[in-house]
N, C-alpha and C positions, 0 to 999 in steps of 0.2 A: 510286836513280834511274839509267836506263841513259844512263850520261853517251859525249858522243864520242869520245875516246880509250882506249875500253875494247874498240876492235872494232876489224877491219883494214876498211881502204874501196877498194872498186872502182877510183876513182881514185887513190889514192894509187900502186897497184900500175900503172895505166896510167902515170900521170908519171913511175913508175923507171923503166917502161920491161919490165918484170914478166912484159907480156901477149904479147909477140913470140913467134909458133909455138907459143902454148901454145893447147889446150882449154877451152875458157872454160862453165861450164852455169850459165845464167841463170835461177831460177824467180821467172817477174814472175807479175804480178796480171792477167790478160787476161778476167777474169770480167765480160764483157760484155755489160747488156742487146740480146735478139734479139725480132724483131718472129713473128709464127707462118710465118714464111715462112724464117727464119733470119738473116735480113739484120740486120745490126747497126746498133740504132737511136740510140747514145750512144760515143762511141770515145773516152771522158777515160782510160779507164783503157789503152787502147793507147799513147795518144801520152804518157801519163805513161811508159811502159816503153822509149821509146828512147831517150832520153838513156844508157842502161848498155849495152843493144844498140850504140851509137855506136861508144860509151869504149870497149868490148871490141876491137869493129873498128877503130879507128882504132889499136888497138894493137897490131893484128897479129895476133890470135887468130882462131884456130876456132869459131861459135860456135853454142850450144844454147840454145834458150830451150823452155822449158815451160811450161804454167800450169795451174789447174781451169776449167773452164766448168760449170755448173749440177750435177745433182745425177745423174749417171750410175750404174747398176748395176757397181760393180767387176768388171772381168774381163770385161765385156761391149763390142763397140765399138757405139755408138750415133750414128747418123748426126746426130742431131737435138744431139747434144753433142760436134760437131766440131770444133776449131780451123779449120778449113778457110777458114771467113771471116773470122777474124783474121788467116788468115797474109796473105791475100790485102790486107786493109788495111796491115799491116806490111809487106809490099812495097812500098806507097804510098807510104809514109810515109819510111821508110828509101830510096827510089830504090833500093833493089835488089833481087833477085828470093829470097825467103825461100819454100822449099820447105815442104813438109808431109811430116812421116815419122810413120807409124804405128805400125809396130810398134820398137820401137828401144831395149827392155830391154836386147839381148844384143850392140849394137854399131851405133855411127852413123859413116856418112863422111861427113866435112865436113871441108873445107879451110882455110887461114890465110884471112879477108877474107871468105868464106860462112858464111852465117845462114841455118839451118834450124830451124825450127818443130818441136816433139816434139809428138805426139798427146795430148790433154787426158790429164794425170796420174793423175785418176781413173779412167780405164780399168783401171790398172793395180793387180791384185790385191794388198792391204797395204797402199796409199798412205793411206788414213786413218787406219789402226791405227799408221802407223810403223813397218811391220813391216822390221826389223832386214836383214832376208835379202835384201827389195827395195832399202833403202836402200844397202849397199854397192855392188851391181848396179849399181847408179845414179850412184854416186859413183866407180865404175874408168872411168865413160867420160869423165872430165873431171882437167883437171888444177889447175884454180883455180873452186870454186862461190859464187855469188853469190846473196844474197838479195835481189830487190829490190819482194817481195811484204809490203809493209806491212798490207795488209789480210786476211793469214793469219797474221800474224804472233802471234796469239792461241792458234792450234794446233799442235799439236807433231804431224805427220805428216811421210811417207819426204821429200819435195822439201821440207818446209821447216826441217826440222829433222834428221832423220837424216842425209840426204846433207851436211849441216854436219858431223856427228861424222864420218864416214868421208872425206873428202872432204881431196885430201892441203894442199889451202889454203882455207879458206872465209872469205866477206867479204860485205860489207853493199856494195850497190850504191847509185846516189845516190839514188833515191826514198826509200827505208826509211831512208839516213843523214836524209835532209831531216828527213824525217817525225819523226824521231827526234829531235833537235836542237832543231823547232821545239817539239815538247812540253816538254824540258827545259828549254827558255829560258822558257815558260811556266808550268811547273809548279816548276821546281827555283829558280829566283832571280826572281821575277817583279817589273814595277816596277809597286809599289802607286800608288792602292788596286786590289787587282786585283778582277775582278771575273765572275759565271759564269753566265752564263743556258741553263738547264735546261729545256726544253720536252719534249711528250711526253704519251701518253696515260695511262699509269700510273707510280705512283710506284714500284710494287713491282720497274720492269726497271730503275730507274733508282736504286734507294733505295742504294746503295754508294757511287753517283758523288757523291751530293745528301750525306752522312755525311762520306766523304774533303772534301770541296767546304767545307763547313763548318764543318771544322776550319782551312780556309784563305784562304777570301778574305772580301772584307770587305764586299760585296754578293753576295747569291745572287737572283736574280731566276728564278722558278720559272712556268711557262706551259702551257697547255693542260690535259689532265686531273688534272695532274701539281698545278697550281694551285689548282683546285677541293678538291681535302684538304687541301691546306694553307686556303684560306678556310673550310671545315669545322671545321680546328683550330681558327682563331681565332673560333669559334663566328658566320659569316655564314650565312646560307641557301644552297644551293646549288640549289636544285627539282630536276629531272631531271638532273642536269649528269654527267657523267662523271666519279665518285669510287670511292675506297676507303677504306670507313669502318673496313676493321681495320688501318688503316695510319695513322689520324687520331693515334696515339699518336706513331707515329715523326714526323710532320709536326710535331708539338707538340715533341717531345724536339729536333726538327734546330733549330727557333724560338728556344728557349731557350739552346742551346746558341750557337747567332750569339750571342743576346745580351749571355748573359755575357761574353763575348769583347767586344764593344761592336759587333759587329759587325753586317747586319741582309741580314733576308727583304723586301723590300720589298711587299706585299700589293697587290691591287687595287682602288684605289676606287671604281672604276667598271666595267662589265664591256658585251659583246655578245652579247642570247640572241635564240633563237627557241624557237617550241616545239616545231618537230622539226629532225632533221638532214638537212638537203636542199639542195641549190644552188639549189632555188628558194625555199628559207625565208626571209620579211623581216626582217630584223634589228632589233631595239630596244636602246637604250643606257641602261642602268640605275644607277642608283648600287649600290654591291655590296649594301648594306643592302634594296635595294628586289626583290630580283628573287624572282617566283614561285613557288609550288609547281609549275607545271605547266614553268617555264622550260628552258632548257639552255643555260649560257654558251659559248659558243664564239669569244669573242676576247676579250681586253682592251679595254677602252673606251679614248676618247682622249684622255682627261684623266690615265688610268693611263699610259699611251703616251709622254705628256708627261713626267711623272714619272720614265719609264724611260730616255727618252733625254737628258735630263739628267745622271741618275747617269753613263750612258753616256760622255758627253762628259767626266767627270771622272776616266775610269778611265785608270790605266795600263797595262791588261794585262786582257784579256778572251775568257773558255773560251766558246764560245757552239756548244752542241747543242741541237738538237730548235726550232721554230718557238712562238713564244706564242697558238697560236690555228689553226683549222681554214682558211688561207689559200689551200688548192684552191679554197673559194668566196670568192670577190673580197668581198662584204661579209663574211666573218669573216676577211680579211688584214689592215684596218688597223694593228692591233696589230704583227705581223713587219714590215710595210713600214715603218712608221715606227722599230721595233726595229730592222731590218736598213739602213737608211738613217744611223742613227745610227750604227753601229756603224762602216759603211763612212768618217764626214768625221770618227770620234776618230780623234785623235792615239795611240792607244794601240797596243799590239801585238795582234793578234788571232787566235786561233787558233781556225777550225771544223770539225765532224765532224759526219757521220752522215747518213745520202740525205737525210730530208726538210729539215735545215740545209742543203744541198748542193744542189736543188729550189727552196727560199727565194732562193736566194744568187741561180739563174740566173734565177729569175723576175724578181726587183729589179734585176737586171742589174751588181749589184756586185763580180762576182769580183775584179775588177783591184782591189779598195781592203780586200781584207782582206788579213793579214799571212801567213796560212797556212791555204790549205786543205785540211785531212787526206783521203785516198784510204781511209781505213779506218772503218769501223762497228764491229764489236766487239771492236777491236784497240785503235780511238779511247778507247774508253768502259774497257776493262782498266786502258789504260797511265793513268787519268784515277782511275782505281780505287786505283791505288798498286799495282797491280800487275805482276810481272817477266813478259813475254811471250817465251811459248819460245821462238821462232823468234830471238830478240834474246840468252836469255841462251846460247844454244852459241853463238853467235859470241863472243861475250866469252869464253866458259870457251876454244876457240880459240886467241883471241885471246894469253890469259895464258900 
């Protein structure tokens, strides 16, 4: 487990006092949906990156921030994957005026108290390989590098892991300490009964997390297609429904193994189908036993619903990724609404990830009442894996 004290932190080095005059290079997460015109339609992941932007400056420092923006040809500059209108939000944001530098491999000026934007990282030939040669390059223009990109933190490339080995102080900024902290308190000592709700269209992207998961908590509530295999396992009908029947074995093998533990999958008794997938399909409420060969369930019923948010309410401690039901169409949300409604009035600690968890959350309007909501997708689901994420273990090796 990558525990807190195994890394250097951002602020810690502010409160000595650390950052006065020095060069500070920031690689946050600015991966930003843009509408076809460019304009940035969701700014959570901007305004998550100033807090370290702050710290930096309030300490005196020089300072560089980078990040990836969508999926650029290396070595190529592509207008359509500029920073250009992040920086311009991150001036907003910060009240101060954060420049845009393009080319800035071979040398950036910036002063103690200025914030300059580096041109999307992926431009830069090597940054996805990690290539060695760019990373140093990278790492002479700064005298203290931060990580404060939790949702790369899965990949070991030049800004988020090389520039950590070469880099003459490297450190975990506050987003990726948060991020980091809240999963350990979640995953490494958690207060039972804890418990993890799995949503999701296949079990196969998901089959490591649902394996790790069930070796550990002591409800696993399973949702969406992800569900339909597992009611397959337990020998229900499923009609058309979104399954994987060569996967029907590990759904039966994860069941069992809850149970020997005493611990359990909770099923649905009831389910919502239609017979096609549409938002203007009518919904029917079935009992799980009664549904169609022509059917397709796409939500939980609310008698299941009930069922879930009870357990809910009893937990101490709750992983909740992926939504239990096709909730873009309002009749197949009951099920997440009522799930995510519960989730938000337990007393429990709560930890989410993953866009369409994150989508749920803003739709029901519950952000303020969970305990922690993760900035990362497949960084979420690694560290949730049992997994060491590179970006996290150079800092610790750093660190030691």
């Amino acid at each position: 487990m990558q525990s807190d004290s195994s890394y250097k932190r951002l602020t810690d080095l502010a409160d000595k006092g650390e950052l006065q005059g020095k060069r500070v290079f920031i690689r946050s997460d600015l991966n930003v949906p843009r509408d076809a015109s460019g304009n940035i339609t969701e700014d959570t992941r901007i305004r998550a990156s100033i807090p370290a932007i702050s710290d930096a400056v309030k300490g005196g420092a020089a300072v560089m921030v980078t990040s990836h923006l969508g999926r650029p040809k290396e070595g190529v500059f592509d207008p359509q994957e500029s920073l250009a209108p992040v920086a311009k939000r991150m001036a907003e944001l910060l009240g101060q005026p954060v420049e845009l530098r393009r080319d800035w491999i071979d040398g950036v000026d910036v002063k103690p108290g200025q914030v300059v934007l580096l041109e999307n990282a992926r431009f830069n030939v090597g940054e996805k390989k990690n290539s060695d040669e760019l990373a140093r390059k990278m790492a002479a223009l700064c005298d203290v590098y931060v990580n404060d990109a939790f949702g790369t933190a899965h990949r070991a490339e030049a800004t988020t892991y090389g520039m950590a080995k070469f880099a003459p102080v490297a450190c975990a900024g506050p987003l990726l300490a948060a991020e980091l902290d809240a999963l350990s308190r979640a995953m490494g000592n958690p207060d039972r009964p804890m418990m993890a709700i799995v949503g999701g269209a296949k079990v196969s992207g998901k089959l490591e997390v649902l394996r790790k998961l069930a070796d550990k908590v002591d409800n696993l509530i399973v949702g969406g297609g992800i569900a339909n295999t597992f009611l397959l396992a337990a020998g229900y009908p499923v009609g058309r429904s979104l399954i994987e029947e060569d996967l029907v074995g590990e759904a039966r093998s994860i069941m069992t193994l809850m149970a020997d533990r005493k611990a359990s999958v909770p099923l649905p008794v009831d389910v919502v189908c239609a017979k096609e997938f549409a938002a203007s399909a009518p919904a029917a409420v079935k009992k799980v036993a009664d549904v169609e060969p022509d059917d397709m369930i796409l939500d939980i019923g609310p008698e299941t619903a009930k069922n879930y948010a009870g357990l809910i309410s009893k937990a101490g401690t709750i992983v909740w990724n992926g939504p239990v039901g096709v909730f873009e169409f309002d009749q197949f949300g009951g099920g997440t609404k009522t799930v995510a409604e519960a989730i938000a009035d337990s007393g429990a600690y709560s930890l989410a990830g993953g866009g369409d968890t994150l989508a749920a959350i803003a739709k029901y309007g519950i952000a303020d009442k969970i305990g922690y909501i993760s900035t990362g997708g497949g960084a979420f689901l690694e560290f949730l894996e049992g997994k060491t994420l590179p970006a996290v273990e150079i800092l610790m090796q750093r660190a030691s």
